[in-house]
Structures are given as structure tokens and as C-alpha cells.
C-alpha positions as CSV (number, residue, x, y, z in Angstrom):
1,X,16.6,-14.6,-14.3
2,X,14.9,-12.4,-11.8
3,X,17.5,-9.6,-10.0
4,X,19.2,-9.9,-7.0
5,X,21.3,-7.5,-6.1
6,X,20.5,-3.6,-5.6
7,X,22.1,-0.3,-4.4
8,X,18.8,0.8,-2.8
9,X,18.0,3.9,-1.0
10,X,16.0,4.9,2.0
11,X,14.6,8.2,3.0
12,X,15.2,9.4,6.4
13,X,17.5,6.4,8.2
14,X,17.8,2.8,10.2
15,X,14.6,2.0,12.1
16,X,12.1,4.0,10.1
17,X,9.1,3.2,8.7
18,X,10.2,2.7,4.9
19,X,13.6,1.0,6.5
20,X,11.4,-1.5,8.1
21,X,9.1,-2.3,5.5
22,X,12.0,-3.0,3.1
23,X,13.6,-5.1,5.3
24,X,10.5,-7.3,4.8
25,X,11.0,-6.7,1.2
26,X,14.3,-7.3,0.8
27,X,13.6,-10.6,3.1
28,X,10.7,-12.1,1.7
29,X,12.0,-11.4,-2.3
30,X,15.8,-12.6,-1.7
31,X,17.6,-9.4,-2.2
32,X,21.1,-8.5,-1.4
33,X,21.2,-4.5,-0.9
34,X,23.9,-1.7,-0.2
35,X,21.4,0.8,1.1
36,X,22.3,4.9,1.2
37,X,20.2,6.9,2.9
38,X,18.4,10.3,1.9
39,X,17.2,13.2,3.9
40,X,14.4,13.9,1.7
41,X,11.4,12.4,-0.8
42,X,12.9,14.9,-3.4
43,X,16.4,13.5,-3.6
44,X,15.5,10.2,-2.8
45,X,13.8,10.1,-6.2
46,X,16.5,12.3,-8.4
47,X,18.7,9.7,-7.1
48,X,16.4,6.6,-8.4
49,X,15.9,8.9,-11.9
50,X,19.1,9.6,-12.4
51,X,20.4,6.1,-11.7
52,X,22.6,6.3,-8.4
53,X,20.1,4.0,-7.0
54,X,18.4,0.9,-8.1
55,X,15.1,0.6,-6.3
56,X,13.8,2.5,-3.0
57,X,11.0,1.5,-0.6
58,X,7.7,3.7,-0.6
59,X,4.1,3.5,0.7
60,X,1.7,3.9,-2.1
61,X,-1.5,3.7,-0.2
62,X,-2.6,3.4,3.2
63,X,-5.6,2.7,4.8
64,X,-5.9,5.5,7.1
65,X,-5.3,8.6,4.2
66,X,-5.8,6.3,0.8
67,X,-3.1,7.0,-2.0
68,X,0.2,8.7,-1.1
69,X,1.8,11.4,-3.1
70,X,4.7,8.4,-4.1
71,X,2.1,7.0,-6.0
72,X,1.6,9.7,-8.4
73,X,5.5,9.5,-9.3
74,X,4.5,6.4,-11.5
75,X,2.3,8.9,-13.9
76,X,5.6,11.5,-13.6
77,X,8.6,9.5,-14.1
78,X,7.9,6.9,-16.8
79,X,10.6,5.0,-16.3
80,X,9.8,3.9,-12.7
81,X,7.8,0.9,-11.4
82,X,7.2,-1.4,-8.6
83,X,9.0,-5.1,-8.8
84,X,7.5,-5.9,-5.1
85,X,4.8,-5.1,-2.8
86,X,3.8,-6.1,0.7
87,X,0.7,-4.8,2.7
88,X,2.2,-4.3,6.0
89,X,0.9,-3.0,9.3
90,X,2.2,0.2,10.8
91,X,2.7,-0.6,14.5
92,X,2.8,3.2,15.4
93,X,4.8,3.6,19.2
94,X,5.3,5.9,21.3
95,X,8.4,6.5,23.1
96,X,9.8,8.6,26.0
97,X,13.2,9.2,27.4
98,X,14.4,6.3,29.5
99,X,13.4,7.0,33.2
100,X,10.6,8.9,32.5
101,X,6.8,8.0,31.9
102,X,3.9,9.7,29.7
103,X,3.0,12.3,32.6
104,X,5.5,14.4,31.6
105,X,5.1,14.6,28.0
106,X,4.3,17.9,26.9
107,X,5.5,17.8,23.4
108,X,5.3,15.0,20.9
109,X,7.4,15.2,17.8
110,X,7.4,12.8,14.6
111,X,6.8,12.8,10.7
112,X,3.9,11.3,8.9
113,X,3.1,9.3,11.8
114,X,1.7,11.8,14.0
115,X,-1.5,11.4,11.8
116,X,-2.0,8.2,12.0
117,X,-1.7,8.5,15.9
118,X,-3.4,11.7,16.3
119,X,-6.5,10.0,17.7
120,X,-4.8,8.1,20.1
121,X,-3.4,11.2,21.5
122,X,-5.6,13.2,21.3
123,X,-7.4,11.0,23.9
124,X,-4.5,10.1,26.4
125,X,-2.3,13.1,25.8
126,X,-4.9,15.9,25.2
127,X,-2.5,18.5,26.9
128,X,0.4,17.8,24.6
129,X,1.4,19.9,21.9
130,X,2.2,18.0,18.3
131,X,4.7,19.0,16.4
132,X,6.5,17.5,12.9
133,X,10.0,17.0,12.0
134,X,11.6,16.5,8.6
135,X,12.7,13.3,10.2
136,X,11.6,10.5,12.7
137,X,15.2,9.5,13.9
138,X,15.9,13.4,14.3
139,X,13.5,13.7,16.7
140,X,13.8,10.8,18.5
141,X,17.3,11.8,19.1
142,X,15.6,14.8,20.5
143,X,14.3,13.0,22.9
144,X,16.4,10.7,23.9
145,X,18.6,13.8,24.8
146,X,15.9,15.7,26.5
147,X,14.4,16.5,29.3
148,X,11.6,14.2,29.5
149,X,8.8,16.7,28.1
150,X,9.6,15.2,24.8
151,X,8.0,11.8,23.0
152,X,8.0,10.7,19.7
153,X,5.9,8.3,17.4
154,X,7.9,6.2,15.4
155,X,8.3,2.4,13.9
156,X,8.7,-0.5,16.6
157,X,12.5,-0.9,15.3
158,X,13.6,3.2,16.0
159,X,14.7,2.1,19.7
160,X,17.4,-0.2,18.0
161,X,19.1,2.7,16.4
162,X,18.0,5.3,18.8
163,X,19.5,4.5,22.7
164,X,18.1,6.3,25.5
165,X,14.3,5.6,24.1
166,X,11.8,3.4,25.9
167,X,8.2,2.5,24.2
168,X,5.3,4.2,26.4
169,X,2.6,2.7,24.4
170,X,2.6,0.3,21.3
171,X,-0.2,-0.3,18.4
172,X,-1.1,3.8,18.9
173,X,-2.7,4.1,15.4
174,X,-6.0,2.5,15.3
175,X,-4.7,-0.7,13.2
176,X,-3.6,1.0,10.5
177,X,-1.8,-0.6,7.3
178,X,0.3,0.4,4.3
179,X,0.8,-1.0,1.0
180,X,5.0,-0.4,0.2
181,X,6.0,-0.7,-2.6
182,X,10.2,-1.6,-4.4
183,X,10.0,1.1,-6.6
184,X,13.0,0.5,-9.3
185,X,13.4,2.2,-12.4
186,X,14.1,-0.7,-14.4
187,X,10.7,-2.5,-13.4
188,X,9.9,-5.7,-15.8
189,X,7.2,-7.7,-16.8
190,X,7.3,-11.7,-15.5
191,X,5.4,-13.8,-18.0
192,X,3.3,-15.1,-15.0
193,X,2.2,-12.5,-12.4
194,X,0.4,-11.7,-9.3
195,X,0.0,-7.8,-9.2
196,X,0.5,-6.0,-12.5
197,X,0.5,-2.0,-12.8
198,X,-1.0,-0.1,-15.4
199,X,-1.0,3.3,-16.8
200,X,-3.6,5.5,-18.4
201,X,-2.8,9.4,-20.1
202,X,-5.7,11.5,-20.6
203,X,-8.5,8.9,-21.2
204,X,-12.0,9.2,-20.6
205,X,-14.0,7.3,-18.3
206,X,-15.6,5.5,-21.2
207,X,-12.0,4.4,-22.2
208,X,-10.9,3.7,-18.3
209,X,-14.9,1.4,-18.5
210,X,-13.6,-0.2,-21.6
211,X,-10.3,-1.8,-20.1
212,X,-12.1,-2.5,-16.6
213,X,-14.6,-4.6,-18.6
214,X,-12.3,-6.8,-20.1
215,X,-10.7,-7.8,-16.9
216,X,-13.3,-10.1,-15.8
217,X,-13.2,-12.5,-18.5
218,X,-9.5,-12.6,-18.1
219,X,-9.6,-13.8,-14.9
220,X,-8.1,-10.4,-13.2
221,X,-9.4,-8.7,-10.4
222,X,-9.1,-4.4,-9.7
223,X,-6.9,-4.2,-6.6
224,X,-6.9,-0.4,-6.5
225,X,-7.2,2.4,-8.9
226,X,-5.6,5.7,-8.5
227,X,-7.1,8.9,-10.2
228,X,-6.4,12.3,-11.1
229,X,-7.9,15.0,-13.7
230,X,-5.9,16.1,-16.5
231,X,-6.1,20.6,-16.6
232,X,-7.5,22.1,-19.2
233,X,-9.3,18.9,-20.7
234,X,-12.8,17.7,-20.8
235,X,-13.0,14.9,-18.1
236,X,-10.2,13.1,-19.1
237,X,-7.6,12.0,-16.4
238,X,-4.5,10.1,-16.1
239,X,-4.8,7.1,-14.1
240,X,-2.8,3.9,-12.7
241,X,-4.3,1.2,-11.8
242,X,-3.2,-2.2,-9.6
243,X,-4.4,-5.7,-11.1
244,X,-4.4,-8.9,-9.6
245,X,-5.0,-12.6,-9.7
246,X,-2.2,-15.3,-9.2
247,X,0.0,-16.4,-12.2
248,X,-1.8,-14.5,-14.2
249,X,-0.7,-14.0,-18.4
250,X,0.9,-10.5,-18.7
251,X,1.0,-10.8,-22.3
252,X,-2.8,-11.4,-22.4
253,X,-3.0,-8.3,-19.9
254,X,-0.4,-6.1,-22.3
255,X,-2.8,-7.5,-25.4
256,X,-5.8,-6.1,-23.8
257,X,-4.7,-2.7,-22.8
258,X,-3.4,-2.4,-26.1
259,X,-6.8,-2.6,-27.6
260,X,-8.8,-0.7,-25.1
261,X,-6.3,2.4,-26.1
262,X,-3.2,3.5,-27.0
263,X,-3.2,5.6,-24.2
264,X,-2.8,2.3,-21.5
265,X,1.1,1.2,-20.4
266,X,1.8,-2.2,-18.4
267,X,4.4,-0.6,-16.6
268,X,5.3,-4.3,-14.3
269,X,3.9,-7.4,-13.1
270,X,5.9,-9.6,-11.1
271,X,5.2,-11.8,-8.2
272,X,3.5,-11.4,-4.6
273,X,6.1,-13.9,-2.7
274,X,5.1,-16.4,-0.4
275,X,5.1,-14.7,2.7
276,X,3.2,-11.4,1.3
277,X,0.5,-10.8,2.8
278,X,-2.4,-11.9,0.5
279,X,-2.9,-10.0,-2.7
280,X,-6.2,-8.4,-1.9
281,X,-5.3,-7.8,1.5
282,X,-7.6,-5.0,3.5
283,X,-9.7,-2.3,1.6
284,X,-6.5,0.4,1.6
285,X,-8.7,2.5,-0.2
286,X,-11.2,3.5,2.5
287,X,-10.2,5.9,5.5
288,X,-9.7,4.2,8.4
């Protein structure tokens, strides 16, 4: 029987990007969670090595930057795995103190999200200085207590947890979409799947070929692969890479991997719920 229940952890706190996305998660899947919140990636991820937590909520991919760092924990931390994923749209806002208006912004704090809005205010702000914060509901607290000369870029939901914020301008980030990830470390295998996950140590591209081929007449489709070189080696890399198709045999998936090399791990494959987004979804692999 597939797991329920979870003590997860969040970095940063309510009304942040990862909070949001795992709400969907947590949602669509049917999980119950005690969530503990972290103030960085670092101890976020001890935590789910170590075993204080059960699964967290990361963005692997997105389609403004491509693959995150968090995707690169899979290759470094063998134990972990995804046992969900949703491609979910970012809804970058901008908010201001309450009683003021975007005239008087001369500062605009935030964390990751001031890239993917840096267009957008670089065009209607282009006085305002940027500047990051080690957390999105640090420095929308900032400005809620400020002076006015303060905004923030953060998730539609931070105004819930933050009061004395009101949203200048919504959808500030071009359309841009993430794919998050329920990274546990005690992902598992479903017999029938719709994503699967798949690591590769130091093979070649002539072994990395030889798997892709035999996809096809398996009936599986690449969703993404992530790459990286190996030092000190002669063009071999480690690699991971996201198959899909819908109720598709992971044993006939685990068989072929097998053969291709020794190298290749099925790390999960588990099921896209009904109210995920489609399993292709958009090309997260192209800058926006």
C-alpha cells in the first residue's frame, strides 16, 4: 500500500514558493503531513539524509534557468528520490506595503524569484535597486514594516502569512513554470508507472545512446535528461534521466537498464495523479 503519512520539511516558511507547490502535492497525492521548516537548502537536506524528515518539496527544473542545483542531490545522496511531481506555474507578485503604490519603490528584495521577474522590472521599475535575501518571508516582513521604499517578489499565497502586504502587480515573470518534485529518501518503485527516474555513473555517451535506444520499443518517452561531466575522466559523465508514458512496466524499465550497463539505477517510478498537470507538460528544458 502506497504511504500516507509524512513528517515533511520546507525550506524558508508558510506562503513560499516550495510551501505552495507542496500544498498541491500533498493535495493532489492524499498526504497527511507535519511540516518543520528550515532556514536553508543545506539543513533542509541533512535533515531528509539523516532521517528527521520524510520527504521535502523542491523544484528540479524550471523553464526560465533549466535544471536546479536540487536536482543534482539525486546523483549525491543515493538514497533519495522523487515519489511525486507536478509542473506548476510560478505566479511571481509583487507586493508593497499597504497604503502605498509602485511610485515609491526604490528597493525590491526577494530570493530566487527576483530572476525570474528581473525582466518585468527592469521595464516598469528601472530606477529600483534589486537586492536578495536568504528568505522571501524575511523580506516581506521587511516591508510590510517599512517605509514604503520597499517591495518584494514572492508566491501569490505570502500575503496570507505576511499582513501589512498588498499585491502591486501579479503574473510578473514572463509565464514561467517549475517542475517540484516530493523528494523522500525512501522513494519506491510502483509496478505500473507514469514518470520513472534513472541514474547513470560515469558512462559514456555510447552507453547513455544505448539505454535511450531501447526506450522506444518499450513504449517510454525521455521527459528530461540532466547531465554533468565526471573530472578527471575521458567524456564520461553521470547523468539522471526522467522517463515517461502512463502505466508503464517498471520491471521491463529496471530489466533494460540493467542490460544497457551496470552503471544505470531506477531510483523510483510512481504515479502522475489525476490532477497533475500532464506528464510532458511544457519544454522545462529551454530558457524562457
Amino acid at each position: 500500500m502506497r504511504r500516507r503519512h509524512f513528517a515533511a520539511g520546507i525550506i524558508g516558511g508558510p506562503g513560499t514558493f516550495a510551501w505552495l507547490a507542496f500544498q498541491h502535492l500533498q493535495r493532489a497525492y492524499g498526504w497527511t503531513c507535519r511540516v518543520q521548516y528550515f532556514e536553508s537548502a543545506d539543513t533542509l537536506l541533512m535533515a531528509l539524509v539523516e532521517g528527521s524528515i520524510d520527504v521535502t518539496c523542491v523544484a528540479v527544473q524550471t523553464s526560465h534557468s533549466g535544471f536546479t542545483p536540487m536536482l543534482q542531490q539525486v546523483l549525491r545522496n543515493p538514497p533519495l528520490g522523487p515519489i511525486g511531481e507536478m509542473i506548476l506555474p510560478y505566479d511571481c507578485t509583487l507586493y508593497v506595503r499597504e497604503g502605498h503604490d509602485l511610485a515609491q519603490v526604490r528597493l525590491v528584495l526577494g530570493h530566487r524569484s527576483l530572476e525570474l521577474a528581473s525582466e518585468w522590472l527592469r521595464r516598469h521599475l528601472p530606477e529600483a535597486r534589486q537586492e536578495a535575501r536568504r528568505s522571501t518571508v524575511e523580506a516581506a516582513r521587511e516591508v510590510a514594516q517599512g517605509d514604503g521604499a520597499l517591495a518584494v517578489v514572492g508566491s501569490p499565497a505570502l500575503a496570507q502569512f505576511v499582513p501589512g502586504l498588498r499585491a502591486a502587480a501579479r503574473g510578473i515573470d514572463g509565464g514561467a513554470v517549475a517542475r517540484w518534485w516530493a523528494l523522500s529518501r525512501a522513494p519506491t518503485c510502483e509496478a505500473r508507472f507514469d514518470r520513472a527516474v534513472v541514474v547513470g555513473c560515469s558512462v559514456s555517451a555510447h552507453v547513455l545512446a544505448g539505454l535511450l535506444a531501447t526506450l522506444l520499443p518499450l513504449g517510454l518517452e525521455l521527459a528530461a535528461l540532466y547531465t554533468e561531466p565526471v573530472p578527471a575522466t575521458a567524456f564520461l559523465s553521470n547523468c539522471v534521466l526522467l522517463i515517461g508514458d502512463h502505466g508503464a512496466d517498471s520491471s521491463a524499465l529496471k530489466k533494460a537498464a540493467g542490460r544497457a550497463s551496470s552503471s544505470f539505477r531506477l531510483v523510483s517510478a510512481f504515479r502522475l495523479v489525476a490532477d497533475c498537470p500532464p506528464a510532458d507538460g511544457p519544454d522545462l528544458a529551454r530558457p524562457a
